[in-house]
Every structure is written in structure tokens, then in C-alpha cells.
N, C-alpha and C positions, 0 to 999 in steps of 0.2 A: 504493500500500500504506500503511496506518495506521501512523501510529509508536506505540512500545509505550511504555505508562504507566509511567511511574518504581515501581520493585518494592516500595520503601517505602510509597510512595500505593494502589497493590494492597491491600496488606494491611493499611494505614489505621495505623500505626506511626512513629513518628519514624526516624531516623538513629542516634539515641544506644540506640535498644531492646535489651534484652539478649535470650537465646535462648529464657527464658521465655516474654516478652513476644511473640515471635515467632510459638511453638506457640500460645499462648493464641488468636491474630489467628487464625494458618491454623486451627485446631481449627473455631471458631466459623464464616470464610467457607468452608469445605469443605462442613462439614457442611448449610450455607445454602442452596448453589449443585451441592451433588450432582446428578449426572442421576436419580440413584434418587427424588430427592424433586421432580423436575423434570424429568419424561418428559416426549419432542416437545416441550424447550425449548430451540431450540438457543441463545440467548445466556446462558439458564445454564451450558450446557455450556463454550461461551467464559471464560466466567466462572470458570470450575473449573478450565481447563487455564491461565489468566491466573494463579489464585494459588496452584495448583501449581505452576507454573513461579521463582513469584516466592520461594516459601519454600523451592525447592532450590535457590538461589544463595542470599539472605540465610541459611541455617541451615546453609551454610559454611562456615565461616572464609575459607578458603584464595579460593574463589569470589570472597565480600562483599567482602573486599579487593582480589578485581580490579575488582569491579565499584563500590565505591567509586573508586576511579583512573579508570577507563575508560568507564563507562559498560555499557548495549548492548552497545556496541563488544567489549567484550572485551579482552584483550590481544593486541596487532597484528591489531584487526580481527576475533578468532577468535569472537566473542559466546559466547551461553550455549546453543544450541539445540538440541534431542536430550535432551528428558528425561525419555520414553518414555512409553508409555501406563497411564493411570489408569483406564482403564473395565474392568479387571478385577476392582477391590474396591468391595466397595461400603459404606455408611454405617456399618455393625458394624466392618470391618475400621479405619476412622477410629477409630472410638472407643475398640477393642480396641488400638490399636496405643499410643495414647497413655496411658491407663489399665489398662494390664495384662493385661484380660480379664475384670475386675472385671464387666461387664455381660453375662454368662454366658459368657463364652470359656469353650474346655477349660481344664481346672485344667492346669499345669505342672509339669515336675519328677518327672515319672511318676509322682504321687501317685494314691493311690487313690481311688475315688467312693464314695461312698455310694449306693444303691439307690434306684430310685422308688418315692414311697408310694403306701399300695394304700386304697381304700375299700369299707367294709362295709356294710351298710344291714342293721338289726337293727329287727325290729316288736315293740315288748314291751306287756303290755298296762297298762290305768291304773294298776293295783296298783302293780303293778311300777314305774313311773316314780311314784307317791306313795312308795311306803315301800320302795324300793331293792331288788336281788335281784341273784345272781348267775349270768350265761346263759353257755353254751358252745356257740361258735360253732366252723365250719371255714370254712380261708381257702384259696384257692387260691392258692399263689404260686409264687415260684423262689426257691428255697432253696440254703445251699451244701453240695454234692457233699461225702459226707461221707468218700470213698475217698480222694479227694486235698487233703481242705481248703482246698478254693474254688481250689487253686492252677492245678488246668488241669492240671498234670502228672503221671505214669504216680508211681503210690508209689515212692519209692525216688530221686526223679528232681526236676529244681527248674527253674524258668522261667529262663529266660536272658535277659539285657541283648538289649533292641534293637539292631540298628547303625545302623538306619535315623538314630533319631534319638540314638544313645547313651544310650538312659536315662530322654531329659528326656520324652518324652511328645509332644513335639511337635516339627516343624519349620518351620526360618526359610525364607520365599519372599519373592525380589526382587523387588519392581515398582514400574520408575521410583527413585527413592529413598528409598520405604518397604523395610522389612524386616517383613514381615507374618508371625506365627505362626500354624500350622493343626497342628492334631490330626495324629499319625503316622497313617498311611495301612496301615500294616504293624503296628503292634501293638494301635492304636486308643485312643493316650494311656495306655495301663498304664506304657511304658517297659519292657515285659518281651513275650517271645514264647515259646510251648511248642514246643519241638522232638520231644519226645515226650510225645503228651498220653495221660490219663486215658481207659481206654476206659469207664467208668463217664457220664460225662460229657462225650465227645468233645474235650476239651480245653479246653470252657466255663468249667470249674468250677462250674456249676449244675445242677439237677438241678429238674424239675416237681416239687410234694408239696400235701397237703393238711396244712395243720397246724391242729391241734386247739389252742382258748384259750381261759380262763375269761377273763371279760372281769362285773367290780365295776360293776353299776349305782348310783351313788349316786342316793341319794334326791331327789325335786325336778323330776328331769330332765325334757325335755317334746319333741315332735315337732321334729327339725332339730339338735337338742342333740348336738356332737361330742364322741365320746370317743377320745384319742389313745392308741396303743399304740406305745412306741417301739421302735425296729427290727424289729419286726414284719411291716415291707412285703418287699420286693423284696431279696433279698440284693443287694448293691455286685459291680461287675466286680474280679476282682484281686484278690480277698480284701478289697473296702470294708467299712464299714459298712452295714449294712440300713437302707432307708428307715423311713416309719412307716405304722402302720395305724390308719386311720380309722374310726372306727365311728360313721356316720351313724343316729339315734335315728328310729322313727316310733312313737309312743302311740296304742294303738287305743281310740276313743272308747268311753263310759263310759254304758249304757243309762238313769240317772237323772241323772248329775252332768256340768253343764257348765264347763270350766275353762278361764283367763282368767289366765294367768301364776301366783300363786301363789292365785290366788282361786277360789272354787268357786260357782257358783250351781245352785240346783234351783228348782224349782216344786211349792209344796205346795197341794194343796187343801183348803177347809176350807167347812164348811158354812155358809148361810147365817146362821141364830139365833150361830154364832160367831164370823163378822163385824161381826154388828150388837151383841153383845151382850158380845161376849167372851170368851175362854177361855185356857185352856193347851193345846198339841197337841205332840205325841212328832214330831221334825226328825229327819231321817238324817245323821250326821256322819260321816266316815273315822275316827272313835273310837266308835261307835255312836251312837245312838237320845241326845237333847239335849231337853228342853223350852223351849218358845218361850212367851211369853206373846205372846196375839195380842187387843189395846187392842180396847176397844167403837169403833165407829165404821169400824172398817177396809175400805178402800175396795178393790175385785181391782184386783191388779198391785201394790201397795204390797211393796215393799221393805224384808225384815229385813236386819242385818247381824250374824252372828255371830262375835266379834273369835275369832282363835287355830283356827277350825276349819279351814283352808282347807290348802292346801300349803306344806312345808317350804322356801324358797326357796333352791334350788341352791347360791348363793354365800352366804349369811348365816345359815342354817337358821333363819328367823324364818317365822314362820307368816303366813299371810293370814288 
């Protein structure tokens, strides 16, 4: 049988490391040598229950101290062995456990959510996206229950504290010498459960609706162009806040005018004697009818440029 590597050399640490130093080590070889990131590798796997084993004895006092004196060995022989199975979490619950939940865990504390945002796809036509206008859309969404005020519960009547998790929203599960948090299973992270719910809403507190919105095209705007509406999406569980609404732009093309961000280009014709010879000719502008002078000489394809006739530019309202 192999002998086992010194627990500081594991996790590549001196003697003198404090507890920081220690998470920092295991954080980094966990995350390294996980099976999740290292399927059908069994000396990864080795490798994971090696410096799992090694940061549940160094990241205890009580432990590091026997195992400073004694080694392996233990005290009287009794070593460190039995430190349960880790292949029930996997690389999220690492992360999650050391940074809070910061990398989308359930929010704690039975706090409320806020709603998923919703997206709209809106076709307006050129006008409309050059010189702005104002459209009224309907949005399908889930709305809150307006019998019980999003609370889930019968009028007259109020949510009550979980037991499950007392409140907080979620609960602590043991494995090995993690203390991993998961979302209550019984209330669904509100921290609250209806004992008698809303028969409006089934105890949801939402309710299907189509909700009617004027929605302010500014000027400029062009095919892809989002316009956000705030809480407009999704009502929140629990009484949250409402997500947002998206309103996805498409500009339906323009049967003379090609545009080009805030630029516009046409194709004029003009007759021969006034390309060879010269003239003035009547251009169509998004302000009307503009004269061009068109030089003797003028070769087809040749390129005018009219400064300020072009499109407002969304962010700067400077014209092209």
C-alpha cells in the first residue's frame, strides 16, 4: 500500500499557512481535479478525495494539531480516515459554498426575487424609426393577483414562516465536511408558505393577463435596437419585483431610401445632355425635395454627398 503524501505538500502550502491560505489552495485544486470536469479520470478522482481529505484535517484546529504531533498516525494510532463522500456536489456547490452564492445560488434570507424579463419584437416602419412615434403594444405575461396582492393568500389571511427552513429561504446539507446551502424544498426560497391560499390564484399569487403599453419610439432607432421597459416582465414570486421588458426593434425597408446607420443613400437618374453638360435636379430628402447641382462631366455611379440630410443619430441626435 502507498504511503500518503504529507497534507501540506497536497495542497502545495507551507506549515506556517493560515486558514485563508488554506481555502484559497483547496478552492483552486478542487475545482482543478473535480470529477465533473474530469469524467472516466480516475487519478483525478484520487486527486480530489487526496485534497479533500487533506483540507478536512488542516482546516481544523483541533485535527492540525494532532496531526502536527503525530502525523498519519493520528493520536494513539487512530489516523484521520472516514471523511465521507464528495461525489454528491459538484463544481457550483464548491464555488457556492465559498462565495456565498454570488455565482447565481438562490438568494438567502427568504428574500424576494424579482421576475424574468420578457421580450417583444415590435416591426415599425422607416418613418417611424427616422422621426420617432409612439406604438401600443400587448404583452403576454404573469402578472400579480390583484385579490391577494401577489401574497398567495385567501384576503383576510397572511403567509406564514416556513419551518422547514425558519424563514431563511434555504437549507444547510452535510457532506463530508462541507455545509452546502440549497433552496427550501417546501416553500421554494420565499421563507414563507400559504396555509390558506387565494382561490383567485391558487395560492400563486399570479395570475395570466395581457397588459396593454404605450411604448416612446425615439427617433434614430434602427433594426435590433432594444428598448427596455422596466418591471414590465414577469411579476417576482413572493411579492418580488417584476423583471423587464424588452422590446426588440425591426425597421421595414424603405421602397427608395437605402440606410446605412445614420446615412441614407438613393439612386437618382438623370439624363444624358445632364451629365455631360450639367444641370441642377430636384433630390428627395426626409425634409422634402433639395436641389443638387450635378458638375459637366459627370461620370454614372458618381457619388453626391448631402451633409445634415441623413438620420438623427440615436445617441447624439447629429444628423448624417
Amino acid at each position: 500500500m502507498a504511503s500518503k503524501r504529507d497534507y501540506y505538500e497536497v495542497l502545495g502550502v507551507s506549515r506556517e499557512s493560515g486558514l485563508d491560505d488554506l481555502k484559497k489552495a483547496f478552492r483552486q485544486l478542487a475545482l482543478q481535479y473535480h470529477p465533473d470536469r474530469n469524467p472516466d479520470d480516475k487519478s483525478a478522482e484520487d486527486r480530489f478525495k487526496e485534497i479533500n481529505e487533506a483540507y478536512s484535517v488542516l482546516s481544523d484546529p483541533e485535527k492540525r494539531q494532532q496531526y502536527d504531533r503525530f502525523g498519519h498516525a493520528g493520536p494513539a494510532g487512530q489516523g484521520f480516515g472516514g471523511f465521507g463522500d464528495f461525489s454528491g456536489f459538484g463544481v457550483e456547490d464548491i464555488i457556492n459554498d465559498f462565495f456565498g452564492g454570488i455565482f447565481g445560488g438562490a438568494a438567502g434570507g427568504g428574500r424576494s426575487r424579482r421576475g424574468a424579463d420578457l421580450r417583444y419584437n415590435l416591426t415599425v416602419t422607416f418613418e417611424e424609426a427616422v422621426f420617432g412615434a409612439e406604438k401600443e403594444i400587448v404583452v403576454p405575461r404573469t402578472g400579480v393577483c390583484r385579490d391577494c396582492s401577489g401574497t398567495g393568500a385567501r384576503k383576510g389571511t397572511r403567509p406564514e414562516r416556513c419551518g422547514a427552513c425558519n424563514g431563511q429561504g434555504q437549507v444547510t446539507m452535510q457532506q463530508g465536511f462541507f455545509a452546502i446551502r440549497r433552496t427550501c424544498g417546501r416553500c421554494g426560497g420565499t421563507g414563507q408558505v400559504v396555509k390558506d391560499p387565494c382561490g383567485s390564484c391558487a395560492g400563486t399569487g399570479h395570475v395570466r393577463e395581457n397588459r396593454t403599453l404605450k411604448v416612446k419610439i425615439p427617433p434614430g432607432v434602427d433594426s435590433g435596437t432594444r428598448l427596455k421597459l422596466r418591471g414590465e416582465g414577469e411579476a417576482g414570486p413572493a411579492g418580488g419585483g417584476g423583471g423587464d421588458l424588452y422590446v426588440v426593434l425591426t425597421v421595414k425597408e424603405h421602397p427608395f431610401f437605402i440606410r446605412e446607420g445614420a446615412d441614407l443613400f438613393c439612386e437618382v437618374p438623370i439624363t444624358f445632355p445632364q451629365a455631360a453638360l450639367g444641370a441642377t435636379i430636384e433630390v428627395p430628402t426626409l425634409s422634402g425635395k433639395k436641389n443638387l447641382s450635378i458638375p459637366p462631366g459627370t461620370a454614372s455611379g458618381h457619388d453626391f454627398v448631402m451633409r445634415g440630410e441623413g438620420v438623427a443619430a440615436l445617441n447624439s441626435g447629429r444628423r448624417g
